[in-house]
C-alpha positions in Angstrom: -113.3 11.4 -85.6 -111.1 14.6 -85.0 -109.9 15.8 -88.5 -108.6 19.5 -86.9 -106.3 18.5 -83.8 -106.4 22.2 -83.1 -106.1 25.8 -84.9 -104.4 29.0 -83.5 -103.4 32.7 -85.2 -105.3 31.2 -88.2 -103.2 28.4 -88.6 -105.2 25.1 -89.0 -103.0 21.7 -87.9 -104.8 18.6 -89.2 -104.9 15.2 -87.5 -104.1 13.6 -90.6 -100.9 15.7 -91.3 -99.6 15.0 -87.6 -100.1 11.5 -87.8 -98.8 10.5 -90.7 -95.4 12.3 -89.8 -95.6 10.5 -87.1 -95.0 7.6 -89.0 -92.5 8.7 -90.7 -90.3 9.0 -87.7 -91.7 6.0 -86.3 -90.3 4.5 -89.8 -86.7 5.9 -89.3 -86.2 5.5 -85.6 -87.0 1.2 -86.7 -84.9 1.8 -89.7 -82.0 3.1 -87.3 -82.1 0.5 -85.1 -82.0 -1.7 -87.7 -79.0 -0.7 -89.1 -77.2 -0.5 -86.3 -77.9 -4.1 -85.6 -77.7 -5.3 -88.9 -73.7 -7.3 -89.9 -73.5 -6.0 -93.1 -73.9 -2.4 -93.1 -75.3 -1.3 -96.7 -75.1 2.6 -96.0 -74.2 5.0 -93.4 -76.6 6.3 -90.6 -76.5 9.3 -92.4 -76.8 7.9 -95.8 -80.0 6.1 -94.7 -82.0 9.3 -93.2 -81.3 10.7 -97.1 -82.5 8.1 -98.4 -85.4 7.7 -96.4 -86.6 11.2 -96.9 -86.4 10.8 -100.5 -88.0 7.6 -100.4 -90.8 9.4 -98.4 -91.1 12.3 -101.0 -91.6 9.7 -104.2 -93.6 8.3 -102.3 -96.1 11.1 -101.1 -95.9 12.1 -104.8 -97.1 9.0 -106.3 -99.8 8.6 -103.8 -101.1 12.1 -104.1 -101.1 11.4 -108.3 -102.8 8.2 -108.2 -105.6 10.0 -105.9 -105.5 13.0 -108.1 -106.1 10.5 -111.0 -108.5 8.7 -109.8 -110.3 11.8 -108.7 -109.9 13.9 -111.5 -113.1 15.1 -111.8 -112.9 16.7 -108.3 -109.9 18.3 -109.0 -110.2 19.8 -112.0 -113.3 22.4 -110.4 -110.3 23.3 -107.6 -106.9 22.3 -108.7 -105.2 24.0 -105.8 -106.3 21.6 -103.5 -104.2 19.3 -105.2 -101.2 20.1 -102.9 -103.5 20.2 -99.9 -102.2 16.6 -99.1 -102.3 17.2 -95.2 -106.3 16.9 -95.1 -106.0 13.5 -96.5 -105.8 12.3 -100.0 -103.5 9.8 -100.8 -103.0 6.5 -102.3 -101.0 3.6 -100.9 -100.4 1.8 -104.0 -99.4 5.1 -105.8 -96.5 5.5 -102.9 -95.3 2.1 -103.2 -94.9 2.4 -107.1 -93.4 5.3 -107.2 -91.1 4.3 -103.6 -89.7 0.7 -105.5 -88.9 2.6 -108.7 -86.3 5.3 -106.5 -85.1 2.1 -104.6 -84.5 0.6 -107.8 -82.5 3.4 -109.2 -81.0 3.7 -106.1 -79.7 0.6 -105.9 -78.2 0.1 -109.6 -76.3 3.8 -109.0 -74.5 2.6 -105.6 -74.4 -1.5 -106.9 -76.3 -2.5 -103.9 -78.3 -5.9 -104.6 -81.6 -4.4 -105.2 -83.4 -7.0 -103.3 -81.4 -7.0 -100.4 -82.3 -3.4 -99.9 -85.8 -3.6 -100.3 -85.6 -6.5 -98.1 -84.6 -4.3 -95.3 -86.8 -1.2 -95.7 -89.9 -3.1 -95.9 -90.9 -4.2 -92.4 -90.4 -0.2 -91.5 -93.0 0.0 -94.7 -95.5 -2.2 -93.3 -94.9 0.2 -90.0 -95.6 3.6 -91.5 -98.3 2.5 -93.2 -100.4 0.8 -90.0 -99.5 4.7 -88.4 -100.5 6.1 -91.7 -104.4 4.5 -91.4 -104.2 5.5 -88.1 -104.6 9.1 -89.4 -106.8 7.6 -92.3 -109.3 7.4 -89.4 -108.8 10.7 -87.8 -109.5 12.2 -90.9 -112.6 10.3 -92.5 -111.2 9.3 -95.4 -111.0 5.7 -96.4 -114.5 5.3 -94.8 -116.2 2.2 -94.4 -119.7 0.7 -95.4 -122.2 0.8 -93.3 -123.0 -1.8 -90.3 -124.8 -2.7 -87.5 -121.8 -4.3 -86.4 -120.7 -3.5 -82.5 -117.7 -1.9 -83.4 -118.8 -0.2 -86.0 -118.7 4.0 -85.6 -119.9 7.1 -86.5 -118.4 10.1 -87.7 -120.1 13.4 -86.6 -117.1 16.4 -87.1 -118.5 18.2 -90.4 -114.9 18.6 -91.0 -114.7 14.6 -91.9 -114.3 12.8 -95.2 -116.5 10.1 -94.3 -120.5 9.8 -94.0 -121.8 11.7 -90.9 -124.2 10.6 -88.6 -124.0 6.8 -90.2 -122.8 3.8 -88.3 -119.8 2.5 -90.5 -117.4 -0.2 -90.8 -114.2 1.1 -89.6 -111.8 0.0 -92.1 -109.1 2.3 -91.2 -108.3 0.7 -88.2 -109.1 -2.8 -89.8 -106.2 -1.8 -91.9 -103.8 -0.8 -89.4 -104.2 -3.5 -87.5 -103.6 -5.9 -90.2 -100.4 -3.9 -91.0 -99.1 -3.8 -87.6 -99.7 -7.4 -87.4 -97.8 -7.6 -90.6 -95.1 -5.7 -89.3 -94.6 -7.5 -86.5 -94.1 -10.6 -88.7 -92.1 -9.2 -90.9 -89.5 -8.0 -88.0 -88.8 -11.4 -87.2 -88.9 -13.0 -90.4 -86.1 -10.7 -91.5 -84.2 -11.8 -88.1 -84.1 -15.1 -89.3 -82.0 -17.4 -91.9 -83.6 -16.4 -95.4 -83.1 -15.8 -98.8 -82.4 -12.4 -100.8 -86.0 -11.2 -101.7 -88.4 -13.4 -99.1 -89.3 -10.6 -97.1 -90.5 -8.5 -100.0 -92.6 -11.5 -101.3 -94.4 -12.3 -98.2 -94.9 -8.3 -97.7 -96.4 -8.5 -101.2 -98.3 -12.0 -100.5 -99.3 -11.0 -96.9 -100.7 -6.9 -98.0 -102.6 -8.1 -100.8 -104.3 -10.4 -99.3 -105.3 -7.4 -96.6 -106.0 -5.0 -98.8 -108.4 -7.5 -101.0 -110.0 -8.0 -98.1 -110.8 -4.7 -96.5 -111.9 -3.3 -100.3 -115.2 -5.6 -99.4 -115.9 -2.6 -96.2 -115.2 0.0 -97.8 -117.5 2.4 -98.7 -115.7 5.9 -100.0 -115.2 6.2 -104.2 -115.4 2.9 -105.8 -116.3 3.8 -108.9 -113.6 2.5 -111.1 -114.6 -1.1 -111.7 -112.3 -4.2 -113.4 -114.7 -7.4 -113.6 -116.5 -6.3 -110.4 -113.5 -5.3 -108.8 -112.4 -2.5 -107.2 -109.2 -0.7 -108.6 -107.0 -1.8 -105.8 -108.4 -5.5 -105.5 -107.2 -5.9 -108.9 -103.5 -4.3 -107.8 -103.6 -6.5 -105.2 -104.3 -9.7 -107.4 -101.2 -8.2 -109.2 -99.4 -7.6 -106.6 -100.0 -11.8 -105.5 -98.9 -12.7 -108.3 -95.5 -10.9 -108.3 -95.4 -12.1 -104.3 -95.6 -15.3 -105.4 -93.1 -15.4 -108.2 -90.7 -13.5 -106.3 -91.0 -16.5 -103.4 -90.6 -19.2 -105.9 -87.5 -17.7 -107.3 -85.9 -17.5 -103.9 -87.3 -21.2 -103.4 -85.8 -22.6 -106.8 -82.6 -20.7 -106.3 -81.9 -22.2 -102.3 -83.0 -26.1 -104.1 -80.2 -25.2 -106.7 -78.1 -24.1 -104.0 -78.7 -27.1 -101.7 
């Protein structure tokens, strides 16, 4: 669509780049409220904007790798445009990796149950992420397949990542409405009576499924291949299966319980 939002003095600002950080405060305004709402306080307020912004820069890392990775080839003519993460570039499944492994250490160095936390800090995930695609779209990348669909589009900016002048799927926005959906879901799941670890593996359960789903639309790199899969359907089968095992363990421990 728009990938420049606007240059001045030479300085370039890219949709992408704008977007996305709007996310990110989107993320810790609903992380704020939560905690103020929330019984048991785990942290401070000022403890969890820290944390948050760390969690955000493992994150950004291990999506920018994974895209890097996966890309290599590109890269390796231009390395410097490695760090140019604010024109697009990254990799969801990268960030969440690299964002549950701080958590985790996190969480063992202040003795905090590691579920519980994750619990809380993942409907503010599913936020940032629906924002996130949001930008996706701005910026081209993540492009679709094309259709003859009536909501399909067409990017025509030269500056885009996606096809020009073809009518696409628009599986950006597919994705962020599926995560906003989740989100909202999510919110009021964690409201509710539940046990330690639930909202994580309906998160996991609920994204995979998503993601599995959009991979069919989308049309951008795809070269990597397991069984006919893309790379991230067969994260996503993964990431199931560790949805669902985390569920049945908070099922099998409430039966013991009762």
């Amino acid at each position: 669509m728009h990938p420049i939002l606007f240059s001045f003095c030479g300085i370039t600002v890219f949709s992408y780049g704008v977007i996305v950080a709007l996310g990110f405060v989107a993320t810790i305004l609903y992380l704020s409220h939560s905690l103020n709402k929330s019984k048991e306080r785990m942290f401070s307020q000022d403890e969890l904007y820290s944390l948050v912004v760390r969690i955000i820069v493992f994150g950004i890392i291990g999506s920018r790798f994974l895209f890097v990775l996966i890309n290599l080839r590109e890269f390796m003519s231009a390395p410097l445009d490695i760090f140019k993460i604010w024109q697009g570039g990254l990799v969801y499944y990268g960030g969440l990796l690299m964002a549950l492994v701080f958590i985790t250490m996190y969480a063992k160095e202040k003795k905090i149950q590691i579920f519980e936390l994750v619990d809380f800090f993942v409907p503010a995930l599913a936020l940032g992420h629906a924002i996130g695609r949001i930008g996706c779209f701005f910026s081209g990348c993540c492009y679709g397949r094309e259709s003859n669909l009536p909501w399909s589009v067409v990017f025509e900016d030269r500056h885009s990542s996606a096809v020009i002048g073809v009518h696409l799927h628009p599986t950006q926005i597919y994705e962020a409405l599926g995560n906003f959906v989740l989100f909202v879901f999510l919110h009021f799941y964690s409201k509710k009576e539940h046990k330690t670890g639930a909202v994580l593996a309906l998160y996991f359960m609920c994204y995979a499924v998503l993601r599995f789903i959009v991979e069919f639309f989308r049309g951008d790199n795809r070269e990597i291949r397991y069984f006919g899969l893309s790379m991230s359907q067969a994260v996503s089968i993964f990431l199931f299966i560790i949805g669902v095992c985390i569920y049945a363990r908070t099922r099998k421990n409430r039966i013991q319980k009762v």
